[in-house]
N, C-alpha and C positions, 0 to 999 in steps of 0.2 A: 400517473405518478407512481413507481415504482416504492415499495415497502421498503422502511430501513430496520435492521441493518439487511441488503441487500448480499448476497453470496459472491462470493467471490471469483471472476474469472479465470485467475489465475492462481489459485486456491490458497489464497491470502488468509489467516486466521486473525478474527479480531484478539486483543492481547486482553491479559487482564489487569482490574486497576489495580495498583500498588497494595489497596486495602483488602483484596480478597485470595492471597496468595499469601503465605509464610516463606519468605528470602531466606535460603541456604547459604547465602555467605561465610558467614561467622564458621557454620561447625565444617565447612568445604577448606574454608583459608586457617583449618589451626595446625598449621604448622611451625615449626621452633623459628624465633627469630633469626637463626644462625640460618639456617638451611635457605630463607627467603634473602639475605644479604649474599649468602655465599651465589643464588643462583645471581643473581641480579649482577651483579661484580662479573662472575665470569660473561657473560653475555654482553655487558657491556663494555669489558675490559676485550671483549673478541670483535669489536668494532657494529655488533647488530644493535636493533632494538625490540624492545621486547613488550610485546602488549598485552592486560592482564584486566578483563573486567569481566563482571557479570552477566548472564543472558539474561533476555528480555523478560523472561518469566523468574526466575531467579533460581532455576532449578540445577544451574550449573556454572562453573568458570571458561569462560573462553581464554585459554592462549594461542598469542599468534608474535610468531618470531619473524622479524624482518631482516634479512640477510643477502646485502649485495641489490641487486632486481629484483630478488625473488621471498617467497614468504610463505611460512609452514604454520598451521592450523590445527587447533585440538580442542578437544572439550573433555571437563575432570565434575563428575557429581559426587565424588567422596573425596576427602582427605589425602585419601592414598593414591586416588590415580590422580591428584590432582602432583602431590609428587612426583609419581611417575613422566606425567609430561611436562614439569620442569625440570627434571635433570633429561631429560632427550633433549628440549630445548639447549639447553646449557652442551650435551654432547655436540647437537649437531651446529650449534655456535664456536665451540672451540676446532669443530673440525672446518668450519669456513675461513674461519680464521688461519690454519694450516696452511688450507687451501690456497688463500689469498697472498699468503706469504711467501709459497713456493712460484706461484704464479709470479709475483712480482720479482724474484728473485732470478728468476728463468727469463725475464724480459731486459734485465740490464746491462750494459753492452760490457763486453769485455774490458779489463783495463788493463790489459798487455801490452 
């Protein structure tokens, strides 16, 4: 009978419990309320959606913008870059949206 916790094959790290970790949330997500409505509106006024949680350990925020088929991934451990990869987000949302626009504009048949 093999010892637990056993190592991992695939070098899977066991996580830790909720209780022996201090969650960065709070001081990662303080940013102005305006700034969090403003990203959220353009992104989903530009037809994506936008995914915004915590890692496992709680050391940092995951975003991941869902755009068309396809989908863009970051991770923010302070404040500021947590900023910085919501307004990319938000750029590279309003440029899909462009995108999408021209595309669909370019496929419609003539009415001559």
């Amino acid at each position: 009978m093999p010892e637990y916790p056993r190592p991992s094959a695939r070098g899977l790290k066991p996580l830790l419990n909720r209780d022996d970790r201090t969650p960065r949330v709070t001081e990662i997500t303080d940013l102005p309320d305006s700034f969090w409505k403003a990203t959220v509106q353009s992104v989903m006024s530009s037809g994506c959606g936008l995914l915004i949680s915590p890692t496992s350990d709680g050391g940092a925020i995951s975003v991941t913008l869902y755009y068309g088929d396809d989908r863009a991934k970051d991770y923010a451990s302070t404040s500021t870059e947590l900023e910085a990869v919501l307004a990319a987000a938000s750029d590279t949302a309003q440029a899909y949206e462009l995108g999408s626009t021209r595309t669909s504009a370019a496929k419609r048949p003539s009415t001559r």
